[in-house]
N, C-alpha and C positions, 0 to 999 in steps of 0.2 A: 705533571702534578704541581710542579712549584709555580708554572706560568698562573696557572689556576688561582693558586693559595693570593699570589702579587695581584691579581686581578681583583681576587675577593677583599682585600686588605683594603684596596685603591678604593674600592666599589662604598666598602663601609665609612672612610676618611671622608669620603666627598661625601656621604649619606650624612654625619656628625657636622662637617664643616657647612653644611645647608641648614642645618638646624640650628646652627649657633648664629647665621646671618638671618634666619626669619626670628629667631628667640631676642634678636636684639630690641632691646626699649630705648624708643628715639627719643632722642635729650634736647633741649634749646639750642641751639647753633650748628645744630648738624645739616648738612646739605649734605638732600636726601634726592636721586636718582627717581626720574617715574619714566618706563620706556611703556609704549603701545605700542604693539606688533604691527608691522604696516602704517601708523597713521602719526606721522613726524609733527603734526599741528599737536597733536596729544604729549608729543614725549620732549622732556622739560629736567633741567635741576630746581631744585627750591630750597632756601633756606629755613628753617624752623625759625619762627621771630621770637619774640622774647617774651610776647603768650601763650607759646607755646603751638602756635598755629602757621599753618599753612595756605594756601591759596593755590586753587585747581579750577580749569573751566569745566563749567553741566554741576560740579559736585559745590562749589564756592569753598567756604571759611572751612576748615578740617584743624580741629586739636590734636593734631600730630604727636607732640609730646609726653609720654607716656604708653602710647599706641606701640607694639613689637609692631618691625619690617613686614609682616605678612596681614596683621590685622589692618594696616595702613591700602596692602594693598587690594584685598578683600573689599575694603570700602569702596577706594576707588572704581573699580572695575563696577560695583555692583551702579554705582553712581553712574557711569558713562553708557549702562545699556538703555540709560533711555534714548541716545543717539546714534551707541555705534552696535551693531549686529556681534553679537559672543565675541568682545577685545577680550585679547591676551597681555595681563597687565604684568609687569616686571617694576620692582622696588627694591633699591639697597641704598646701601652709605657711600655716598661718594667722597665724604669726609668729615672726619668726627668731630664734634664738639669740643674746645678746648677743657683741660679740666683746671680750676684754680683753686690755691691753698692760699688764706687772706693773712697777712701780714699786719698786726696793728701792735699800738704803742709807741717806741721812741721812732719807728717809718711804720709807716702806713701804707699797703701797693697789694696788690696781686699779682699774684705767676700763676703763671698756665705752665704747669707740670707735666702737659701728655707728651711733648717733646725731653724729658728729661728722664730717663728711666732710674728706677731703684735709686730715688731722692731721699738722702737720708739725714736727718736735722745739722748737722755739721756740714756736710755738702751744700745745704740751705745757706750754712751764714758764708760759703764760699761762694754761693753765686751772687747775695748780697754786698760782697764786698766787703765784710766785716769783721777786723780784726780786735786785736788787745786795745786800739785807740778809738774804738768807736761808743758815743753815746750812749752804751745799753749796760745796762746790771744783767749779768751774765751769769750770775748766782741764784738770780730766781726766774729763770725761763720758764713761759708754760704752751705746753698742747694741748688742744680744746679738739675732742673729737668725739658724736657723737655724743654730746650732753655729760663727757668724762674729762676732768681738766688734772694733768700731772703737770709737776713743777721739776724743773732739772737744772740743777746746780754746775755748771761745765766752767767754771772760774778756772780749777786747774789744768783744764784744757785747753783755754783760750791761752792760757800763760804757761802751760806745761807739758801743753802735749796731752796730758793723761785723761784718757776716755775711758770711763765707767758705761756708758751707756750711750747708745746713737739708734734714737726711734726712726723708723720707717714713716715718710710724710704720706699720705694717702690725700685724693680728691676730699675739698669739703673742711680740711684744719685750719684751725685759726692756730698763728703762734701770734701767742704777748710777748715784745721784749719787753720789761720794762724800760724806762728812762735812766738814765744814771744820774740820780741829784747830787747836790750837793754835797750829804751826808756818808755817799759813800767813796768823798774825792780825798785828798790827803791834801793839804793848806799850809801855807805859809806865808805869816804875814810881819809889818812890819818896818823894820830897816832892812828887809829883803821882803820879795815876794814872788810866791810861785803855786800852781796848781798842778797837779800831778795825777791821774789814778792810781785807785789801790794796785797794788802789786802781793800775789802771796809771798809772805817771807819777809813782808818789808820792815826795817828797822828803820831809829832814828839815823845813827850813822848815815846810814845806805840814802838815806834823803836829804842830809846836808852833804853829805858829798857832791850830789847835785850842784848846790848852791857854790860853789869853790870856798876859797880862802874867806876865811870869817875876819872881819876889820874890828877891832874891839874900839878905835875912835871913834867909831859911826855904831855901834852896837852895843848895847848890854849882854854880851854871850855870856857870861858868868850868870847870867839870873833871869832866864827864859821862862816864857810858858809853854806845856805840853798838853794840849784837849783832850784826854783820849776816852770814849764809853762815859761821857759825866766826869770824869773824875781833872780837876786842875794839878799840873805836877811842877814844880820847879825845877829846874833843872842848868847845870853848868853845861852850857854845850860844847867848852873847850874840851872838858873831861871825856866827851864823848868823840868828837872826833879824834881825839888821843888813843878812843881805843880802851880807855877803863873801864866807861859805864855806857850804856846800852838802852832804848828800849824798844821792844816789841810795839812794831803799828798796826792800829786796827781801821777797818773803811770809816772815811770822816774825821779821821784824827787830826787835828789841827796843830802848828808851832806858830807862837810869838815872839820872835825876836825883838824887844824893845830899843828903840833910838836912844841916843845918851840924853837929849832934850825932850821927850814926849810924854806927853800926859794923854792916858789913854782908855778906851775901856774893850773888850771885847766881847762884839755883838753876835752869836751861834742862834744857831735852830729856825724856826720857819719866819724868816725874813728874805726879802729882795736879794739885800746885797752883803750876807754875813761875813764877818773878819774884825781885826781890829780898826777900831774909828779913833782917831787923833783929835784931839781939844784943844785951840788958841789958846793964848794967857788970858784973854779977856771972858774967854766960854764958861759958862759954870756945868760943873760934869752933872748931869741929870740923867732921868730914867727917860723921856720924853725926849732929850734932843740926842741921847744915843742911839733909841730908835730911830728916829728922825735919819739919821745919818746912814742907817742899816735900811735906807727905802722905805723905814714905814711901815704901819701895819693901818691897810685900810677897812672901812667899818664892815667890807662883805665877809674881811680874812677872820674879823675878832670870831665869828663863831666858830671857827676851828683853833683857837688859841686853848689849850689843856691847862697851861698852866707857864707863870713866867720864874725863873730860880736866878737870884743874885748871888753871885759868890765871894765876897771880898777878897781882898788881896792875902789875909787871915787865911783863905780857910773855910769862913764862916758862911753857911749857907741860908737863905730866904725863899720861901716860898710861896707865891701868890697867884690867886686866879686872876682872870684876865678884866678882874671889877678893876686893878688896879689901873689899868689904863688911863681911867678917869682922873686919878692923880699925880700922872706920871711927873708934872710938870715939880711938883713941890720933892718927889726923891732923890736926894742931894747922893750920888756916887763918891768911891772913892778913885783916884787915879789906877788901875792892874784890876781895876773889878772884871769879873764874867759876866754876863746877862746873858740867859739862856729862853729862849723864848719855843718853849714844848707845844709842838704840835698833835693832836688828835690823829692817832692811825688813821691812814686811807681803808675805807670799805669800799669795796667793787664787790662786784658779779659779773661772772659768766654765762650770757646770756644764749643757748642756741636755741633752732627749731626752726618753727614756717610763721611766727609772727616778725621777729627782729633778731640777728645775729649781734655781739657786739660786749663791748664791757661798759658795765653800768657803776656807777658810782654815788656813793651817798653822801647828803650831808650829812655832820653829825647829829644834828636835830631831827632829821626826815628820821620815821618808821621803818625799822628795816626788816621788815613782817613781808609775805608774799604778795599782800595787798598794796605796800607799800612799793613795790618793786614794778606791779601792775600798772598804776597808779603815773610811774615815772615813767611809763614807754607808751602812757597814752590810754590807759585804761580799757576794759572790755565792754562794749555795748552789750544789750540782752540779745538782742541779733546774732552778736558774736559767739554767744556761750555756746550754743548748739553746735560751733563748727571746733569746740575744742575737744578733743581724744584724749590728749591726757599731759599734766602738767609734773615733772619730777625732778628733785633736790638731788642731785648729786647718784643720780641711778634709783631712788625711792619714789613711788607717786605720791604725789600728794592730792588734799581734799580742797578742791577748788572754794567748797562752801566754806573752808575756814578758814580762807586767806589771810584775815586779819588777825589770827593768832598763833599763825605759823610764823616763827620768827626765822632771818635767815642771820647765817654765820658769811664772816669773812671769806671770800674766795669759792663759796657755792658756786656750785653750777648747775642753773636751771634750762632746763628743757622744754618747751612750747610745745606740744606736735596736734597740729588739726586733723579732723578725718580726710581722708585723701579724697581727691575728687570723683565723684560718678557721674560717670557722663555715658550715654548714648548714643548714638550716631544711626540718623533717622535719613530716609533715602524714600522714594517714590512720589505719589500724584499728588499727597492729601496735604504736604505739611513745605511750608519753604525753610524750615530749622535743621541744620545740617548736626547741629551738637543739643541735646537736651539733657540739662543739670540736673541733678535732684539735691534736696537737702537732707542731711543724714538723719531726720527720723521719717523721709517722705516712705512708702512702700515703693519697693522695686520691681514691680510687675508690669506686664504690658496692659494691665488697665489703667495705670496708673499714668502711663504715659501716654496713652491716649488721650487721658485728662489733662495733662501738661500740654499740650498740642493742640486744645481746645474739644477736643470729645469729634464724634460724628453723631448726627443729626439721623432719625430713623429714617429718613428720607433717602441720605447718603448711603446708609448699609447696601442698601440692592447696586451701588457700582461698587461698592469692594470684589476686586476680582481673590486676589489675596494676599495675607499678610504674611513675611516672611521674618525669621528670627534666625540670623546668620546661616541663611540660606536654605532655611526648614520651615517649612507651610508649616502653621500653627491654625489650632481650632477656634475659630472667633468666637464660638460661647463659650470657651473656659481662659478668659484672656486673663483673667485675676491668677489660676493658676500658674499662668508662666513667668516664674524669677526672672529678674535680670541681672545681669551681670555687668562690672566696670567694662567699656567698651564695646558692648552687645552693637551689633547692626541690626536694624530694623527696618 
């Protein structure tokens, strides 16, 4: 009884484990097994290209892709009886498809993940190599999956260990790192200089300590500036490496140590080369050659300029839009001023689907309406509209008719998805087309591909011997009646 039971167990495993080899759906880069029983000219590996197709002698071009293992091999066979007598055809995977998760922002790469099991977003930045000193803002990660984009803050992970959450990478994610600019580096400039990343926790202290021993001949340490969030701070830096006084850093914060000789201004925000800029005796301190000195701002940047803020050495703050450029030349500064030159938030989108993956970015001036989004990835021909299924904001569909007053938000994430392809796969005397397309509003019937195939002529009819619909004689006067289905043989 129990030899029995192990037999029936064995018997249903291999019945399960055959169904999951014919159920499989062949993917681009799979090489794919074809044996013929007896005839070694027939039996072949092949690659799936990268349209998805194949190539086979008697059958030619086959869209392989998309096709399960047994529909692939149903074609075949049916294909080769026009030369070989009842073949016994055999098709599986002789090796899969790599799968890749696309990596953009501060690196840009793909991995193939089928070799790496239970890939988990930390385990990612260990295979990239990336630790607390690499170029990325590690406070606003995101994963794009599936037209769904979460953001994951692992700052005190990369620096402390502490994990709140470690997603599972699946085929198909895109992860953004961001960049790490400037604004979220800690600075010092000066009669010293140094660049550093944030650190959590980080103090003033804790950052000149860095710098060692403070020379008061070579430095103004009694009467520093501190950048931090907008705000200018003065500050004794003796008192604090003493140990008295203290402050809390935030990412971007900046220290200016002044020389005993220098006349100076400091330049912050969206410029080339922000810090402080030094003035000869002979220079006159201006709005215009401070810039100048900070790289510059060229005419494509001025439309992302928000707005420019002066701070005197007072205190006293100024606020002008970027008209003032125009007269930067004639704005006499004082020696300790700030100029801050306020940049316009970055908009992106999240782009996924079957038009374009990617992240899209706006100017501030562009429309940032769905039309406008459209528009930037190249826009939709009338041709094209009939191959779209459906367009959606962040998990919601939207109405393609009213792209232009659909406005999008920061960090949306849109979804493309066309109608999948239908194709049939046509075999016998009358037709040399191994693949026939239809377009999603044609009718799916076999008269309908008949018509696609050029029709038969009443002359023709009397050699039709007969017409088969995956392997079932069908009635040639009710051809309108028979549906078709994605990947029917005919």
């Amino acid at each position: 009884m129990e030899r029995v039971l192990k037999s029936f167990v064995v018997a249903v495993l291999l019945i399960l484990f055959t169904e999951l080899i014919f159920a499989y759906v062949i993917r681009v880069g799979d090489v794919i097994g074809i044996d013929v029983f007896n005839q070694p000219a027939f039996s072949r590996n092949v690659t799936v290209a990268l349209d998805g197709t194949i190539s086979y002698p008697y059958v030619g071009t086959i869209k392989a892709a998309g096709m399960t293992v047994e529909q692939l091999r149903n074609f075949i066979e049916q294909g080769i009886r026009k030369v070989l007598r009842d073949p016994v055809v055999t098709v599986y995977v002789v090796q899969y498809a790599p799968a890749y998760v696309y990596i953009q922002g501060a690196i840009n790469t793909t991995i193939n993940i089928s070799t790496i099991p239970n890939l988990t977003l930390t385990k990612l930045f260990s295979h990239l190599g990336l630790n607390k000193n690499a170029e990325v803002d590690f406070s606003e990660v995101r994963l794009i999956r599936s037209g769904q984009s979460r953001s994951f803050n692992l700052v005190d992970y990369i620096y402390g260990g502490v994990l709140r959450e470690d997603p599972q990478i699946q085929e198909g994610d895109i992860i953004y790192l961001p960049p790490l600019i400037a604004s979220k580096l800690i600075t010092v400039n000066g009669a010293y200089t140094l660049s550093t990343q944030y650190e959590p926790g980080m103090t003033l202290r804790t950052l000149l300590l860095k710098l060692g021993p403070l020379d008061r001949t070579k430095a103004i340490v009694e009467s520093s500036q501190v950048f931090i969030d907008g705000r200018l701070i003065n500050v004794n830096l003796e008192e604090v490496v003493l140990g008295r006084y203290d402050l809390t850093l935030k990412p971007g914060a900046s220290v200016y140590i002044p020389r005993r000789d220098a006349r100076y201004v400091y330049v912050t925000g969206f410029v080339p080369s922000p810090g402080m800029k030094e003035f000869l005796p002979e220079e006159r301190i201006t709005l215009a050659l401070a810039l100048t000195k900070a790289g510059g701002i060229q005419q494509n940047d001025e439309k992302w300029i928000r707005s420019i803020r002066i701070i005197a050495p007072d205190g006293k703050v100024t606020e002008h839009n970027k008209d003032v450029l125009a007269n930067a030349t004639n704005i006499v500064l004082s020696s300790g001023t700030v100029v801050e030159v306020v940049k316009h938030p970055e908009f992106r989108i999240y782009l996924t689907g079957d038009l374009q993956t990617g992240v899209i970015t706006f100017d501030p001036e562009e429309p940032r309406t769905l039309a406008g989004l459209l528009s930037k990835i190249g826009g939709l021909k009338t041709s094209d509209l009939k191959w779209i299924q459906s367009i959606t904001i962040n998990g919601k569909t939207a109405d393609l008719s009213k792209a232009g007053q659909i406005t999008l938000s920061n960090n949306d994430v849109i979804e493309i998805k066309k109608f999948p392809d239908f194709k049939v796969y046509v075999t016998g005397d009358f037709t040399n087309q191994s693949v026939v397309a239809f377009d999603p509003d044609e009718p799916r019937n076999l008269h309908q591909l008949l018509v696609k195939i050029g029709g038969f002529k009443t002359d023709q009819l009397k050699w039709i011997e007969s017409i088969k619909l995956n392997g079932q004689v069908v009635d040639m006067s009710k051809l309108s009646s028979y549906s078709l289905r994605d990947k029917d043989v005919v």
